[in-house]
N, C-alpha and C positions, 0 to 999 in steps of 0.2 A: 578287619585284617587287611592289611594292603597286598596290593594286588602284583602278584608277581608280572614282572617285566617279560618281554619276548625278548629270548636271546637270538632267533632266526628268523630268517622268513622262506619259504620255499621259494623256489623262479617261478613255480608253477599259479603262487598267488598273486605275485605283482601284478599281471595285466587283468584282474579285476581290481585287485584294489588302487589300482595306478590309472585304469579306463584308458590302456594303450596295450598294441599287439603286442605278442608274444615277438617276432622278428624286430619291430624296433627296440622295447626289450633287449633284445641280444645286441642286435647292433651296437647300443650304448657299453655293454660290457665287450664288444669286441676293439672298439674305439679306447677302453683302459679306463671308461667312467664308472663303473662296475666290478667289482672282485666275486667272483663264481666260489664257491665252498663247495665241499663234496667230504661225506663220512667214507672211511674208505677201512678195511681190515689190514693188518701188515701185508707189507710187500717191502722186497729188497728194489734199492736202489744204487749199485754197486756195493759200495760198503755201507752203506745208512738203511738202516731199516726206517720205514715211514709207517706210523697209522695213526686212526683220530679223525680232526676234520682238516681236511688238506685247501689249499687252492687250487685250482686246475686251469691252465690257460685257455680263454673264452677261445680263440681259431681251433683247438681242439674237441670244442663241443659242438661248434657251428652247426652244423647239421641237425644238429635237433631245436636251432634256433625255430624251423619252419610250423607255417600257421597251425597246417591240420596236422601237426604230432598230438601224441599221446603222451602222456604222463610217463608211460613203458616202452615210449621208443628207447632205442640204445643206440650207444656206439662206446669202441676200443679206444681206451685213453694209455697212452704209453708214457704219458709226462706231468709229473706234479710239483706243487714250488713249498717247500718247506715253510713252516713258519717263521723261519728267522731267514729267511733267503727272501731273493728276487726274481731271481735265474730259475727255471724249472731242472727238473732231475729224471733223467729217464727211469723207466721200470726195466729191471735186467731179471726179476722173478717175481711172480709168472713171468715166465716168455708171453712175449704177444699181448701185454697190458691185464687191464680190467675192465671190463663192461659198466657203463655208468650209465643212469636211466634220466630220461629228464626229468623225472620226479626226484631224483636222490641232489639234485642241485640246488644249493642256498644262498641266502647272503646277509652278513651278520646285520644283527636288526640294528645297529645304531647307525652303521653305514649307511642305510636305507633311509633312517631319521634323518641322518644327511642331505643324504640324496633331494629325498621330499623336501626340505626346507632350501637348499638352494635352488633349487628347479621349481620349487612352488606347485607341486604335483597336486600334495592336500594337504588339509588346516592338522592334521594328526599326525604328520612330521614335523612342523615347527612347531606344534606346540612338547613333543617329545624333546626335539634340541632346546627349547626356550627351559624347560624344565630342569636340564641338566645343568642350566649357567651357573658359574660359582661355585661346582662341587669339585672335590677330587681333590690329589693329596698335595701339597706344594711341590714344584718345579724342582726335580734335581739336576739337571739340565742347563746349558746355557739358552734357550732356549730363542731369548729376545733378540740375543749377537748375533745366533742362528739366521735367525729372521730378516735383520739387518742387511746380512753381507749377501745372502741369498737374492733381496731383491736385488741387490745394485747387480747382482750377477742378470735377472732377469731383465733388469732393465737394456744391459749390454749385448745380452745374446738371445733375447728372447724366451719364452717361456717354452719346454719339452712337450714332443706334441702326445707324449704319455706322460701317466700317473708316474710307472713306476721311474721315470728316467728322471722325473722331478724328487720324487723319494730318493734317490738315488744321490743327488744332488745335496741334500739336508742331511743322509747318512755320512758324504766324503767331506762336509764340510766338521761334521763332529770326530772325524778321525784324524783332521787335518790339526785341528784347534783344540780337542781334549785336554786339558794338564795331563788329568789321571789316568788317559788312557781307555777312561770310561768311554762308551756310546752307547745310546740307546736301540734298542732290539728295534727290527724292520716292522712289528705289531703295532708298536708306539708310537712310530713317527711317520705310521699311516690313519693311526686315529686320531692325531694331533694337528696329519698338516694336509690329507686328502683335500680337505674341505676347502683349502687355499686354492691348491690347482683347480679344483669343480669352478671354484667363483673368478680365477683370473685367464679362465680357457676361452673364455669366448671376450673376454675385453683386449689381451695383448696378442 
């Protein structure tokens, strides 16, 4: 029977299975090389109701970045970023947030595959991304033009000293050049082009 995939990982595994602290750890997801998850129950967010698995902006957990936390240290998180967003969303109910534990913090496992294989952390990340080559469903996307006009932009103005402001970048470019109007959702063209920014952040 094959062997089902990890869909997560906790924050609380990576510094053994990565053989670095828990504060460099955070650091790299405060820096934007890192997306934080957190399962959260409803909560209003003006007019949106939010639940599921959220993102949560890494400067709002900081504090439980540090060495000798506990799995059940806590802090009040007042701000979460939708799945199809960038920008985070405050909490207007509860008043006064949620309580989020370092244990209840994730990060989706292929991101991690990621991570591991451009960082070269361990041989069980690149061989998870080596694995994945050639699969998936054909491109409906322009995807290569994308890529294209993007560098020449990087080339002129430099590369965003975030993830999301490079995301951001690949999102205004498909709303710019759509025929149909189409664009792809903020999920897809972080799991498409993350990997870009990770590999060209420390050469431009």
């Amino acid at each position: 029977m094959p062997k089902i995939s990890k869909a997560f990982f906790y924050l609380t595994e990576l510094p053994f299975r990565w053989g670095r602290g828990l504060p460099e750890i955070g650091g790299w997801a405060l820096a934007g090389r890192l997306n934080l998850l957190v399962p959260i129950s409803p909560v209003k967010c003006g007019d949106q109701r939010l639940t599921g698995i959220l993102r949560v902006p890494a400067e709002d957990v900081a504090r439980l970045f540090q060495q000798d936390n506990s799995a059940h240290q806590t802090c009040t998180v007042l701000r979460f970023i939708p799945a199809d967003a960038l920008e985070p969303v405050l909490v207007t109910d509860p008043v006064g947030g949620i309580e989020i534990r370092l244990g209840d913090l994730l990060l989706d496992a292929d991101e991690v595959a990621e991570f591991e294989q451009v960082n070269e952390l361990l041989s069980i990340g690149r061989r998870a991304a080596q694995g994945k080559a050639g699969k998936g469903r054909p491109a409906v996307y322009e995807w290569e033009d994308m890529l294209v006009d993007v560098v020449l932009d990087l080339a002129a103005k430099g590369l965003p000293a975030k993830q999301d402001d490079f995301l951001q970048m690949i999102l205004d470019w498909f709303t710019e050049n759509s025929a149909d109007g189409k664009v792809p959702d903020v999920s897809t063209v972080r799991k498409r082009c993350a990997r870009i920014w990770w590999r060209l952040q420390d050469r431009l």
